[in-house]
N, C-alpha and C positions, 0 to 999 in steps of 0.2 A: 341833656347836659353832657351826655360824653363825647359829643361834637367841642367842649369848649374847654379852657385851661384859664386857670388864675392867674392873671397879670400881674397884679399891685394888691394891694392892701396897705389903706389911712385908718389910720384914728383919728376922731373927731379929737381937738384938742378942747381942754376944759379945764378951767380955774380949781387950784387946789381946795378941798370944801371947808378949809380951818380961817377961820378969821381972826386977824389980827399977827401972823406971821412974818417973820421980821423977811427983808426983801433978799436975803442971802441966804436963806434956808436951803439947805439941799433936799432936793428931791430922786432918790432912787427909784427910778420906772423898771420895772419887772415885766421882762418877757420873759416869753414860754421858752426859746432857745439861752437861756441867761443862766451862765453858770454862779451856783451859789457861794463858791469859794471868791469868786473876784467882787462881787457884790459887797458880801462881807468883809474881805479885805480894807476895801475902799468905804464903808458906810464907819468901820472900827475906827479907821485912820483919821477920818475926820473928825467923830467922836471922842475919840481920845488924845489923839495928837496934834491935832487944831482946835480943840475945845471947843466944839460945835454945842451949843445947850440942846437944839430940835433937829429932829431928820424926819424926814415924810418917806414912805414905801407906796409904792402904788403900783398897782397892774389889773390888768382887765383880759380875761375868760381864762383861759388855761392857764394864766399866770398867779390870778390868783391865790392857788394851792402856796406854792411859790415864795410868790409876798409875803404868806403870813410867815412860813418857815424861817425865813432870813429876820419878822419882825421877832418870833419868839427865841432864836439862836443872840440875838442881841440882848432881848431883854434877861437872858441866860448869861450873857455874859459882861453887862456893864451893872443890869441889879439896880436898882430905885429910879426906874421910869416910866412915866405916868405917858399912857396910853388913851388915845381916842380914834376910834375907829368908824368912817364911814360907809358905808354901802350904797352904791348906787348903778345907774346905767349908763354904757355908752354905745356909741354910734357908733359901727366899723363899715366903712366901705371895700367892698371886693368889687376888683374890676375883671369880666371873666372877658374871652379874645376868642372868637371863633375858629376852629382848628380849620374846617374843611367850608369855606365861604362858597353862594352859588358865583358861579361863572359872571362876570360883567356886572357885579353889586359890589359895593362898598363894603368894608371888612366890618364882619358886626360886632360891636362890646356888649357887654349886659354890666349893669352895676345893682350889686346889691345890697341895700342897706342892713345891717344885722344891728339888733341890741343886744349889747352882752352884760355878761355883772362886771361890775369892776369895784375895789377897795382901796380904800388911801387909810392910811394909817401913820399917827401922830404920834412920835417916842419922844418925850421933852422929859430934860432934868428937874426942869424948872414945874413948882405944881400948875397944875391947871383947875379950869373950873370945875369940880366934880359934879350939878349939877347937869351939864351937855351930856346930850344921846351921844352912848358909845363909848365913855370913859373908864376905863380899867384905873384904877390908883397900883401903883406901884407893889411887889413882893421883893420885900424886904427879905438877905438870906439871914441865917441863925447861925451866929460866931459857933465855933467850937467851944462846945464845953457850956455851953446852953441849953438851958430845957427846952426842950420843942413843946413837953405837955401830947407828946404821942401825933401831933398835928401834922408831921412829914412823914412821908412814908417812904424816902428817898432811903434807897439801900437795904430793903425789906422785902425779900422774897417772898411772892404769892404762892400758897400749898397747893399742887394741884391734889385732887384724888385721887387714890389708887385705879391704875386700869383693868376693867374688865376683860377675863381671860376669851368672853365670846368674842372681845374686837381686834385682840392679839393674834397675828398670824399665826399659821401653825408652828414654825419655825419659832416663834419667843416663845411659845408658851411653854412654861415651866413650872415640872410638882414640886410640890413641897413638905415633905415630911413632918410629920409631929414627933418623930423620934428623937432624941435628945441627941442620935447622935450625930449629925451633921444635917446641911441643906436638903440630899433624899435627890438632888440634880444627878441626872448621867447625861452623859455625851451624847447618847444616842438619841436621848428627847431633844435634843437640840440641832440638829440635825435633820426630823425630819419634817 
C-alpha cells in the first residue's frame, strides 16, 4: 500500500432512522474537519430563531465523538429536549490511485469498502414516544432558589486527598513542625 494514495472518499447515503419526520427537518451532518462553533451557531439559529420544533445530528466514525458534543452543548443550552438516539453502520468507499503504475498498464485504483459506526440523534421540543430504543426524556434545570434535594452536584468541588510526601519531588517536599510556633518551613528545604 505505500505504492498507493487516497483519492476520494463517499458515503453510502441513508434515510434518516426516525419515522414520522416532518419533510423540513434539518439535518446537521458532522464531520471530523467540522468546527463546533459554526455548527452550533447555525443548529441554535434555527432552534431558536426560526422555531424549528426537531433537529437531527449525524456523523459517522471520527465524527461521531463530535456529534454527540454539539448534541449535548444544545441540550445545555436550550433545556427540555427529548432525545433519541440511534446507532448504526455505514458504508464508506475509499478510492486509493496507484502512485508508481508498471510501464504500458493501465493506472490501477483499489476501492475499499469500510463499515464504520455512525449516530443520528433526534433533539425535539415536541415529547416523543418514550417507549423507542434510545430515548433520553428531557433534564429539566432547577430555577434558582429551588431545592435540588442534594441531586446536582453542579458547583461542588470534589476533595482530593492529601499528597503523599513519597510522590512529592524532592523540591515540594516540606517539614512541618508541631511547635506552636509557626510552619517549621525554611528556604533551604525548598530549594533542594
Amino acid at each position: 500500500m505505500e505504492n498507493f494514495r487516497k483519492v476520494r472518499t463517499s458515503e453510502e447515503e441513508m434515510p434518516l432512522p426516525f419515522p414520522d419526520l416532518p419533510p423540513d427537518v434539518v439535518e446537521m451532518k458532522v464531520k471530523e474537519g467540522s468546527k463546533i462553533r459554526n455548527l452550533m451557531n447555525f443548529a441554535m439559529a434555527q432552534m431558536e430563531l426560526k422555531g424549528r420544533r426537531q433537529i437531527v445530528f449525524s456523523g459517522c466514525g471520527r465524527a461521531v465523538t463530535k456529534t454527540i458534543t454539539c448534541v449535548e452543548i444544545m441540550k445545555r443550552k436550550l433545556g427540555g429536549l427529548h432525545q433519541v438516539t440511534k446507532v448504526r453502520y455505514k458504508t464508506v468507499l475509499e478510492v486509493w490511485e496507484n502512485q508508481d503504475p508498471l510501464p504500458d498498464s493501465p493506472a490501477q485504483n483499489l476501492t475499499v469498502h469500510k463499515n464504520v459506526p455512525s449516530i443520528c440523534i433526534l433533539l425535539s421540543r415536541d415529547p416523543l414516544d418514550p417507549n423507542q430504543t434510545g430515548y433520553q426524556p428531557p433534564e429539566y434545570r432547577h430555577e434558582a432558589g429551588e431545592d435540588t434535594s442534594g441531586s446536582s452536584t453542579k458547583g461542588l468541588k470534589r476533595l482530593l486527598p492529601p499528597p503523599c510526601e513519597e510522590l512529592l519531588p524532592k523540591k515540594l517536599q516540606v517539614q512541618v513542625s508541631d511547635s506552636p510556633r509557626g510552619s517549621g518551613t525554611t528556604a533551604g528545604q525548598l530549594d533542594h
